[in-house]
C-alpha positions as CSV (number, residue, x, y, z in Angstrom):
1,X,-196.2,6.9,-9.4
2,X,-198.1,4.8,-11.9
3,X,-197.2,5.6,-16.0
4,X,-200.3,5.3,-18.2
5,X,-199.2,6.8,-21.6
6,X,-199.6,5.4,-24.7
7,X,-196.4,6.7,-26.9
8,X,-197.9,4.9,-30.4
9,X,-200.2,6.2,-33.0
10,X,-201.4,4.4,-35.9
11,X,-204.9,4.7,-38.6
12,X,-205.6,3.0,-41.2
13,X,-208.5,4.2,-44.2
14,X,-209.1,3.2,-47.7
15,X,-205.2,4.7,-48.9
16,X,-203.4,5.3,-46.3
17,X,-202.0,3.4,-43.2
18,X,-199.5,4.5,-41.0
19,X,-197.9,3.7,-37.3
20,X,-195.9,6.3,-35.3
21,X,-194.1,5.1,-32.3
22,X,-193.5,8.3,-29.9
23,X,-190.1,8.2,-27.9
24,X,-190.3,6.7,-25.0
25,X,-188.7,8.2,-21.4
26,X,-189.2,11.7,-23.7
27,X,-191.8,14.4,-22.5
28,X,-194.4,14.4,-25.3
29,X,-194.0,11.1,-26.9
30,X,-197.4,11.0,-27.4
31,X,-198.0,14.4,-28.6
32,X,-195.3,13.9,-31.0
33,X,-196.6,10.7,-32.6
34,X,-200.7,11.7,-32.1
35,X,-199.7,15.1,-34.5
36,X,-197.7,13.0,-36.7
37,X,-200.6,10.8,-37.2
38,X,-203.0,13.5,-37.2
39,X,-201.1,15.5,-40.0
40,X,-201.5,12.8,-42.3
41,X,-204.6,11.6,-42.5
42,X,-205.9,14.1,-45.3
43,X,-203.1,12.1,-47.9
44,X,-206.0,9.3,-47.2
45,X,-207.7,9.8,-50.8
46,X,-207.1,8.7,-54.2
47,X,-206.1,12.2,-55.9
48,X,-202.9,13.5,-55.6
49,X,-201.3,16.8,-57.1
50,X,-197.9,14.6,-57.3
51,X,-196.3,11.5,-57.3
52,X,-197.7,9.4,-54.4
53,X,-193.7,8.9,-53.2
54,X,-193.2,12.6,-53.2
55,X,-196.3,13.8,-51.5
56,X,-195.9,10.9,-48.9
57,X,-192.1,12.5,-48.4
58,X,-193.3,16.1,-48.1
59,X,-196.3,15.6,-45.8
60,X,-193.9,13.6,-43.8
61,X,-191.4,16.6,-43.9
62,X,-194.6,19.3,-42.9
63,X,-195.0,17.0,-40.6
64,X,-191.3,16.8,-38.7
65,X,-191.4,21.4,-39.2
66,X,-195.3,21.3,-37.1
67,X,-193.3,19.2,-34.2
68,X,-190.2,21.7,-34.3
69,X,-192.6,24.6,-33.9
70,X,-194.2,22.8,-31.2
71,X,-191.0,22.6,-29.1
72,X,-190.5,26.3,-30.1
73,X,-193.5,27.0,-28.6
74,X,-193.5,24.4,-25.7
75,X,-189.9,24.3,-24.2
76,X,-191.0,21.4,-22.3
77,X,-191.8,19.2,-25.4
78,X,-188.1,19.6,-26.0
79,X,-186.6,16.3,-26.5
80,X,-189.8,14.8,-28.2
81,X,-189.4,12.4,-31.1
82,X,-191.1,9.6,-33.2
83,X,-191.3,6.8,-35.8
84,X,-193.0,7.0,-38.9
85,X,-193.8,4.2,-40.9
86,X,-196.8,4.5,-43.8
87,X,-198.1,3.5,-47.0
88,X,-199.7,5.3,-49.1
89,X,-201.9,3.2,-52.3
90,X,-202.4,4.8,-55.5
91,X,-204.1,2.7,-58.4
92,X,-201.4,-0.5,-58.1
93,X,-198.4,0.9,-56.4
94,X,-198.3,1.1,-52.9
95,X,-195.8,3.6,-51.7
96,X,-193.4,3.6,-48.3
97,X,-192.0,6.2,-46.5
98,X,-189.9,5.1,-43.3
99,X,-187.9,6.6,-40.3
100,X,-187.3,5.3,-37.4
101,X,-187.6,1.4,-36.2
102,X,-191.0,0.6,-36.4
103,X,-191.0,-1.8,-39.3
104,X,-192.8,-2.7,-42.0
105,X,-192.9,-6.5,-43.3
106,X,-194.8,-8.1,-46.3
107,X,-195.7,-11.5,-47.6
108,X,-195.9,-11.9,-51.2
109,X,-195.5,-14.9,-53.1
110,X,-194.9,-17.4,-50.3
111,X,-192.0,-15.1,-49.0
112,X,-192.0,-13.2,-45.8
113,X,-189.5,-10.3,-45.3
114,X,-189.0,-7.2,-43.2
115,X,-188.7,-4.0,-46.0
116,X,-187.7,-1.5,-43.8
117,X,-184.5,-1.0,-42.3
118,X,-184.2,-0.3,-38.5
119,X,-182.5,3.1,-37.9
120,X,-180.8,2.7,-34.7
121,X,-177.0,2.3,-33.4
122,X,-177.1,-1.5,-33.6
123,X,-178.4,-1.9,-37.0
124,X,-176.0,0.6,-38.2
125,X,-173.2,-1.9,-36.2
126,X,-174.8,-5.0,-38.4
127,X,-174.6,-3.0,-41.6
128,X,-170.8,-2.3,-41.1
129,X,-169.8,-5.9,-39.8
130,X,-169.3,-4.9,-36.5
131,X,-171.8,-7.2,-34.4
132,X,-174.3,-10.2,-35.4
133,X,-177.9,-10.2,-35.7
134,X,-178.0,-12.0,-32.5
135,X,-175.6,-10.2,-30.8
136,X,-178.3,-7.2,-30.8
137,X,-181.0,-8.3,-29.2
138,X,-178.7,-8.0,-25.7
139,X,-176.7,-5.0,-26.9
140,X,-176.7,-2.6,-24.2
141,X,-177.9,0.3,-27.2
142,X,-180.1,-1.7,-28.7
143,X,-182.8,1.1,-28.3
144,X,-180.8,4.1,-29.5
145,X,-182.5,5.7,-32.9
146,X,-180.1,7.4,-35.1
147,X,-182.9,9.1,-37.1
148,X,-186.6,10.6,-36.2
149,X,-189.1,12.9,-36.7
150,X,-189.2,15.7,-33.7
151,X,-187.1,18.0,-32.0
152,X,-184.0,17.6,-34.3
153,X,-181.4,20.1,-36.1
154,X,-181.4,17.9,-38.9
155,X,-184.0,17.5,-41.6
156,X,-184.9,13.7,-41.4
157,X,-183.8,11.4,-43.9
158,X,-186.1,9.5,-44.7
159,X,-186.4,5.8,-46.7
160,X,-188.6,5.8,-49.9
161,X,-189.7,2.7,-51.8
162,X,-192.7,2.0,-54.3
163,X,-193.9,-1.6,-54.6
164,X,-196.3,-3.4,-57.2
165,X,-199.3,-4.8,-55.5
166,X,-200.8,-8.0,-56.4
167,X,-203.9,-9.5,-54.9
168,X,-203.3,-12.1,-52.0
169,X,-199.8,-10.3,-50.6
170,X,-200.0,-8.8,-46.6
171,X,-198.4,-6.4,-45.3
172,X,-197.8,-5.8,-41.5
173,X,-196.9,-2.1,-39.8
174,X,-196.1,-2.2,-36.0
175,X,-194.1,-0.3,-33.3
176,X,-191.1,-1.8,-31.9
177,X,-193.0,-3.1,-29.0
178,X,-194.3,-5.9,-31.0
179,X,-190.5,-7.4,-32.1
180,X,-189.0,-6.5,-28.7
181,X,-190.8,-9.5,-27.9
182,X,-191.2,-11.9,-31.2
183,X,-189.2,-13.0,-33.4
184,X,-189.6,-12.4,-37.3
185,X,-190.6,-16.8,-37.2
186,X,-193.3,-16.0,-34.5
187,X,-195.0,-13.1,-36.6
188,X,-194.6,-15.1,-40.4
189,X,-196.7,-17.9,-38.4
190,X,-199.7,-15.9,-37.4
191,X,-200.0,-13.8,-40.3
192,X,-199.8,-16.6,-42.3
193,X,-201.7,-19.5,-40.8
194,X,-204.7,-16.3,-39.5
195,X,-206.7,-15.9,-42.4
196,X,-209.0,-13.3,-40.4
197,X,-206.9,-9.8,-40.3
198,X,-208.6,-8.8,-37.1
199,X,-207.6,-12.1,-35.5
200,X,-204.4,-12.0,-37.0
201,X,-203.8,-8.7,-34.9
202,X,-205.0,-9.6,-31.7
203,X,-203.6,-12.5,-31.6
204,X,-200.1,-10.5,-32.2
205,X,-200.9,-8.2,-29.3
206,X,-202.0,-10.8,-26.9
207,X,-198.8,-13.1,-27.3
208,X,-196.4,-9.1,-27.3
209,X,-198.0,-9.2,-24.0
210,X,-197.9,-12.5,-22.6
211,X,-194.4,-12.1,-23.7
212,X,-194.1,-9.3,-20.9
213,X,-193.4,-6.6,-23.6
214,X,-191.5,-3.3,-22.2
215,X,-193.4,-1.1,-24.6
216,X,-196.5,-0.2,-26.3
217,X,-197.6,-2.5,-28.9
218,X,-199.4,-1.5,-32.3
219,X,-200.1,-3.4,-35.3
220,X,-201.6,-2.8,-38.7
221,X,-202.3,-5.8,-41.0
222,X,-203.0,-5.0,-44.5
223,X,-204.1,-7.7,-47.4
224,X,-204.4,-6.8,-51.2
225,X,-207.7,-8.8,-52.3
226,X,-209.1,-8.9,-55.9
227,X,-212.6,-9.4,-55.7
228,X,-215.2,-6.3,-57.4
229,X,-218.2,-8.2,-55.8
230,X,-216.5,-8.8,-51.8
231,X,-218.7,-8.6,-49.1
232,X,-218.2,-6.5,-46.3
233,X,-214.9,-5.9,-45.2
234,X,-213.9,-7.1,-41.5
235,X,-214.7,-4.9,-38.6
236,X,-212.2,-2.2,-39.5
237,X,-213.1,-0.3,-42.5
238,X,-211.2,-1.4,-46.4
239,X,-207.7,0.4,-46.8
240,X,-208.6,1.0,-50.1
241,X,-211.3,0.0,-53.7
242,X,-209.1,1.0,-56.6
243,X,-210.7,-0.5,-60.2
244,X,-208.0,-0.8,-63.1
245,X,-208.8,-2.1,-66.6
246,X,-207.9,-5.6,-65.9
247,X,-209.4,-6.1,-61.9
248,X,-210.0,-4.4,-58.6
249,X,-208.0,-4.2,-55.6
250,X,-209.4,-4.4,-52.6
251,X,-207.3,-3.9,-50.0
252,X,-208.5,-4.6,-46.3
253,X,-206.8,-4.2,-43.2
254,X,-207.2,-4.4,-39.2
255,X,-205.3,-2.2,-36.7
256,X,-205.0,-3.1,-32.8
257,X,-203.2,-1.4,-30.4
258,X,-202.0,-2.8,-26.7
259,X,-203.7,-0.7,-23.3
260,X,-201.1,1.7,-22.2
261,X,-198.0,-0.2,-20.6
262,X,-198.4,0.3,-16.5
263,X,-195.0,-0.1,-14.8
264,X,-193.9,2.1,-11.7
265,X,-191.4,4.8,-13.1
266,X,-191.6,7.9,-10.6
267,X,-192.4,11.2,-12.5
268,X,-193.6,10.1,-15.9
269,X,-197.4,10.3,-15.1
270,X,-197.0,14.2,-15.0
271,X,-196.4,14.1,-19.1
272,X,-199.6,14.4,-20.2
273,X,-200.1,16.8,-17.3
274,X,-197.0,19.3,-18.9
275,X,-198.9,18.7,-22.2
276,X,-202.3,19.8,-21.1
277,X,-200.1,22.9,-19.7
278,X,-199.0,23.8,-23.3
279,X,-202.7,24.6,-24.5
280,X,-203.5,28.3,-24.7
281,X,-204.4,29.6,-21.4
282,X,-207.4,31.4,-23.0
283,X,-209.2,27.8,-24.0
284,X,-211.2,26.3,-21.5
285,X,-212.7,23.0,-21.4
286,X,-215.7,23.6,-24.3
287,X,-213.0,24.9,-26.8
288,X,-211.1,21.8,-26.7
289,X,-213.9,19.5,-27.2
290,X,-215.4,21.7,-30.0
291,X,-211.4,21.4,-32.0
292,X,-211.6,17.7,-30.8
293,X,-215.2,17.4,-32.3
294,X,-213.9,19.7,-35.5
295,X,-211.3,16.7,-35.9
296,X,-214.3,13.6,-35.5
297,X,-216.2,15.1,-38.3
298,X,-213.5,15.3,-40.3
299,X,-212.5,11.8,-40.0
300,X,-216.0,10.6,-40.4
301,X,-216.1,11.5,-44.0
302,X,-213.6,8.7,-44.3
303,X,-213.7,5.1,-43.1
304,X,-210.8,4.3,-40.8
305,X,-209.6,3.2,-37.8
306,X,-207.7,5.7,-35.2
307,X,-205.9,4.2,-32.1
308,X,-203.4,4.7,-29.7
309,X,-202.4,8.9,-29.2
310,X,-203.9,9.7,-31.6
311,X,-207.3,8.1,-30.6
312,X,-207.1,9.9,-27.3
313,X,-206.4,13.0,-29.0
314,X,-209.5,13.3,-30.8
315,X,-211.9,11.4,-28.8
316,X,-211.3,13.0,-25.2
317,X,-209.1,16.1,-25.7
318,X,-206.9,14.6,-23.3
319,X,-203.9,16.0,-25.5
320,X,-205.1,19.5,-26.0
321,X,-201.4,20.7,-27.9
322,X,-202.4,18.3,-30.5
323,X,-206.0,18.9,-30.9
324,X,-205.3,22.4,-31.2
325,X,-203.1,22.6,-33.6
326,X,-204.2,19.6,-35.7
327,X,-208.0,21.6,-35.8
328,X,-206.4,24.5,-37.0
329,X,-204.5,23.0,-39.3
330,X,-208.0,21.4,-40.6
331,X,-209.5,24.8,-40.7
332,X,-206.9,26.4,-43.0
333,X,-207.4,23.5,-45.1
334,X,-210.8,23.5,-45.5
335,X,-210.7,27.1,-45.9
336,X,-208.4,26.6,-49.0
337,X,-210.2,23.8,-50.4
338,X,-213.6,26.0,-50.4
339,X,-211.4,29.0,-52.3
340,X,-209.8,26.6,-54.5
341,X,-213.4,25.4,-55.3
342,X,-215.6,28.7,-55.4
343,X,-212.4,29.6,-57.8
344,X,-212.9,26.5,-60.0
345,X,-216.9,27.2,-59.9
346,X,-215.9,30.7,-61.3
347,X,-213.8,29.8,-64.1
348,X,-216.4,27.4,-65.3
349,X,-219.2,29.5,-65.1
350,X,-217.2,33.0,-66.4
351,X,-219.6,35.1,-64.3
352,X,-217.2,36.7,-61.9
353,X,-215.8,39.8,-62.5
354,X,-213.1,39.3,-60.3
355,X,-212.4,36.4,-63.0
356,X,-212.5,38.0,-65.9
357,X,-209.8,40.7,-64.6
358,X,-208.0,38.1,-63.6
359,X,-208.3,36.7,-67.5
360,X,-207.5,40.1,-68.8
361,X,-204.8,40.7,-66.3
362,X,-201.7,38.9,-68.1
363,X,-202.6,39.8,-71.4
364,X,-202.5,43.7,-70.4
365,X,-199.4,43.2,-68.6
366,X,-197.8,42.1,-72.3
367,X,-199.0,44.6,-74.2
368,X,-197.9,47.3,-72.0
369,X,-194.6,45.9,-71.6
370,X,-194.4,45.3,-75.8
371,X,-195.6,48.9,-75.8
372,X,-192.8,50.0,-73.3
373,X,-190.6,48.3,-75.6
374,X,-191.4,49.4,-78.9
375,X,-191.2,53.0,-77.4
376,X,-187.5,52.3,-76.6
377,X,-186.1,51.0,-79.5
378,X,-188.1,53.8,-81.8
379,X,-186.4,56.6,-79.7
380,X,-183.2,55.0,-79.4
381,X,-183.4,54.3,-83.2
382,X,-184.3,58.0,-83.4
383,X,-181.4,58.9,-81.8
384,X,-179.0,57.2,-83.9
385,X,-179.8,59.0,-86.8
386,X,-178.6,62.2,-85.2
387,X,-175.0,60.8,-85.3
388,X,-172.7,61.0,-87.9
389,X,-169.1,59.4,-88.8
390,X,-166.7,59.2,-91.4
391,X,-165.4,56.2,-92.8
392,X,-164.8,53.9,-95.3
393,X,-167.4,52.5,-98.3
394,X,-166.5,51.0,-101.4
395,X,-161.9,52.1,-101.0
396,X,-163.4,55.7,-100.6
397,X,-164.0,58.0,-98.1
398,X,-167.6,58.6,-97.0
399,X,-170.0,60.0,-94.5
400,X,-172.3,57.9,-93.0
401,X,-175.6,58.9,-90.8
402,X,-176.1,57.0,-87.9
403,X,-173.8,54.7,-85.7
404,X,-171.2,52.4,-86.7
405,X,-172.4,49.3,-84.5
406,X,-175.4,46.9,-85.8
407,X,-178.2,45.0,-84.3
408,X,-178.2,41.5,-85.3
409,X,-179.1,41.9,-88.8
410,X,-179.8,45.7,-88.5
411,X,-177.3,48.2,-89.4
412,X,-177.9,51.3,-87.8
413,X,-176.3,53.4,-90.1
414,X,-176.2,54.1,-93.9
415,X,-173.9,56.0,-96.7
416,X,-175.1,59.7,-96.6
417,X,-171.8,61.3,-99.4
418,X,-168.9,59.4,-100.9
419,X,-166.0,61.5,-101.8
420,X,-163.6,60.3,-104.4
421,X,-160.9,60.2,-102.1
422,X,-159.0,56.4,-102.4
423,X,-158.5,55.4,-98.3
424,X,-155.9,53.6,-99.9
425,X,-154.1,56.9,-100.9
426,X,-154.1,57.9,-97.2
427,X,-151.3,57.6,-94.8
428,X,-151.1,54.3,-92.9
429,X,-152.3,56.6,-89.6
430,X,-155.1,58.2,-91.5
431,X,-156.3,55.1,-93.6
432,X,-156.3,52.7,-90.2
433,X,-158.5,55.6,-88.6
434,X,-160.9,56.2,-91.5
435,X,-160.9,52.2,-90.8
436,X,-162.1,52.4,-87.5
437,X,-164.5,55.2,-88.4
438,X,-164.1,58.8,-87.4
439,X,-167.1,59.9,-85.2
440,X,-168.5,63.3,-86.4
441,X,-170.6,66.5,-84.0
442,X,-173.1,66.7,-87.1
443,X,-173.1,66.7,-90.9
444,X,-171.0,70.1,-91.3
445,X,-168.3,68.5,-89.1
446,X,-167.9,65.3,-90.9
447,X,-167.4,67.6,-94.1
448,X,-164.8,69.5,-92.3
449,X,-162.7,65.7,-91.2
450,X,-163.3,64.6,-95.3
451,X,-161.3,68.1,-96.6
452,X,-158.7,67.3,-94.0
453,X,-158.3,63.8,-95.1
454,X,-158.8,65.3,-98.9
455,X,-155.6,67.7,-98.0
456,X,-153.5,64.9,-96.2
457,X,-154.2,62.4,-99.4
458,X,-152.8,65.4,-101.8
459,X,-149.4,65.7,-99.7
460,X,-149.3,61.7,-100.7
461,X,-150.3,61.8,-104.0
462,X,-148.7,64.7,-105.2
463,X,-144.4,64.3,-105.3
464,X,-142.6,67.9,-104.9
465,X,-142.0,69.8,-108.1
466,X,-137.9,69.8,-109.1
467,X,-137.5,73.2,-110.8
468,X,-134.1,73.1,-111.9
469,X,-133.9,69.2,-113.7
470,X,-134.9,70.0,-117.1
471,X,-138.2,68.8,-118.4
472,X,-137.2,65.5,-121.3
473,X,-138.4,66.6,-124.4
474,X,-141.1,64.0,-125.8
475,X,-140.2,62.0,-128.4
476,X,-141.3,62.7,-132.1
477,X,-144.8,61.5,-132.6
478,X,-145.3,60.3,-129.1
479,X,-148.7,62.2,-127.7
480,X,-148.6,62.3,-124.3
481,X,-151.5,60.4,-121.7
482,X,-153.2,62.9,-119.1
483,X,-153.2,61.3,-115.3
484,X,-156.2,62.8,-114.6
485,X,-156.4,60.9,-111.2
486,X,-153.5,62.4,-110.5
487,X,-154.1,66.2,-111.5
488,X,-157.0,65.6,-109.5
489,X,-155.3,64.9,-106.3
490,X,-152.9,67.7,-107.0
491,X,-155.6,70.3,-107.5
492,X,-155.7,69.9,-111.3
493,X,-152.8,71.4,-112.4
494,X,-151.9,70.3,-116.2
């Protein structure tokens, strides 16, 4: 049988430009890469809730959970996969975000380089010293990808980079079709001696395939111009018209993509067949083309290009699994743009009731809580001041109302009767508990604990009476002191 799939993806619009190379030999390289593609699109605009780099990264991530459902729901998507390389331009930074080993090269400054790193088994053997450059362009595993979007138990690391743009530098996205076949040398030359970008990309495809290239081929050239008064941009639309306080960038590009490779491999025609299989039985033929149209008007509202998968996706339904779910995705979101907006709309206006609850609703919510809580602390203050204790104020004895313990700065207790009992004239057991407070049932118990500790002091104070030593006569003239402390720990006697 005869293969005519095309595994890649790619679009390029006035932000964003991206290339997703499906896996290839896998059922549903093209569904994987067309929804990758297709769940992208809406990041080409120049408002962002976040950084650039970290909305890139979490699309990217939706993106890589949408395919996993997919297999979930499609066992025989199981094994899919893809490449994602894109850029996303926000004022003069242009962000990357790249998995896989389609790569990503730029000329700036006189200098051509490749800025993304290949992630297959043979790069990783460069990295670590274990084979040459050239050694892996005939390594047996020179195809093997260590990391992709798809149907994988890990979340995909992906590479993230932000670069300063400056007017004049390209920059060049493209599947691994097109340097299966050219050398880094052979693509500097044409992108830098092409100054048309459409030309520059055809003429990459045509020499990928008089090359004989094994694969799909996609490219996407991108060049930073500064010119506010440019004419019209070439036959694909401008990546992007950004103004700044010192000059505008405006970035064009051109995207081109190779007809679907046609080499005899038995059984890989019936892919797009096992796709089509996928869609809900329920939708028939006009319920495709309506989510397929859904997904047109969409894009309309933007210039852009759209080829490859992704293309053939939304121009013919001939991938119904990813029209369907990327128009219902599409949907939702336009269903939550319209609430975020009527909600906006509201809020300026003031006119909604559901508004002004919505105003009044937090405020409420404190005051009944501070309520709530003011409640508390009066009755538990309350309670306190039903408690009594005995203990020490001032070396004396006394009987507080309330507990011992304190709140920050609060005491919650205070002197209610100081007796003139000295805690130091109480025995060591008596005076360490007085210390530590003696808790009390009410006011006529904590009486009761003060006449015990008034009897125990007395035994202390009050040394036992020798009746048969005679009593020393004072001595002439010498008036004797009363103790008066002292008679009145021993009941006063004289």
């Amino acid at each position: 049988m005869v293969r005519f799939k095309n595994d890649d993806s790619a679009y390029v619009g006035r932000y964003l430009a991206v290339v997703a190379d499906g896996m290839g030999g896998h059922a549903g390289g093209n569904v994987a890469s067309a929804s990758t593609v297709l769940d992208l699109v809406h990041l080409d605009s120049s408002v962002h809730e976040d950084e650039p780099l970290t909305v890139l990264a979490d699309e990217i991530q939706a993106a890589n959970s949408l395919l996993s459902e997919l297999v979930t729901t499609s066992p025989q998507l199981s094994g899919m996969g893809t490449t994602v390389t894109a850029l996303l331009l926000h004022e003069q930074r242009l962000a990357l975000a790249h998995i896989g080993d389609s790569r990503a090269y730029r000329l700036k400054d006189g200098r051509f380089e490749q800025i993304s790193i290949d992630h297959t088994f043979v790069q990783r053997l460069i990295d670590e010293g274990r084979l040459q450059p050239e050694e892996a362009e005939v390594h047996p595993h020179k195809n093997v990808l260590m990391r992709v979007l798809g149907d994988v138990d890990a979340s995909p690391e992906l590479d993230l980079a932000t670069f300063d743009v400056e007017p004049g530098e390209r920059w060049l996205l493209c599947s691994d079709g097109l340097t299966a076949v050219l050398r880094d040398s052979d693509i500097e030359g044409v992108l830098r001696g092409t100054s048309d970008l459409q030309e520059c990309v055809d003429t990459l495809v045509e020499l990928t395939l008089a090359g004989g290239s094994p694969d799909n081929v996609t490219v996407a050239v991108i060049e930073i111009d500064e010119d506010p008064d440019a004419g019209s941009a070439p036959a694909t639309a401008p990546l992007s018209e950004v103004s700044s306080r010192d000059n505008v960038y405006r970035p064009t590009a051109a995207v081109a993509a190779a007809p679907p490779v046609t080499e005899d491999e038995p059984g890989l025609r019936t892919e797009n067949t096992a796709a089509r299989d996928d869609a809900d039985d329920a939708d028939d033929a006009d319920s495709e083309r309506e989510r397929a149209q859904l997904i047109r008007q969409d894009l309309a509202s933007r210039p852009h290009v759209l080829v490859g998968a992704a293309s053939l996706a939304t121009e013919t339904g001939e991938i119904p699994i990813v029209t369907k779910r990327s128009a219902e995705r599409r949907a939702a979101r336009m269903l939550t743009h319209k609430a975020d907006s009527e909600e906006q709309a509201e809020q300026q206006t003031g006119d909604s009731p559901r508004t002004g609850w919505k105003r009044w609703l937090l405020p409420a919510f404190l005051t009944v809580v501070a309520l709530l809580l003011a409640v508390v602390v009066w009755l538990g203050y309350t309670w306190t001041q039903t408690r009594y204790y005995v203990g020490s104020y001032e070396n004396r004895v006394a009987i507080y109302n309330g507990v011992s313990q304190t709140i920050g700065p609060i005491q919650l207790s205070h002197v209610t009767d100081v007796s003139d009992i000295p805690v130091d004239s109480l025995a060591e057991y008596h005076r360490n508990r007085v210390e530590d407070t003696l808790p009390a049932r009410d006011l006529e118990h904590a009486g009761e604990i003060v006449s015990e500790l008034r009897d125990t002091a007395k035994a202390v104070l009050c040394p036992p009476v020798n009746t048969d030593s005679p009593t020393a006569a004072p001595s002439p003239g010498a008036t004797a002191a009363p103790n008066t402390e002292q008679n009145s720990a021993c009941g006063g006697e004289q």
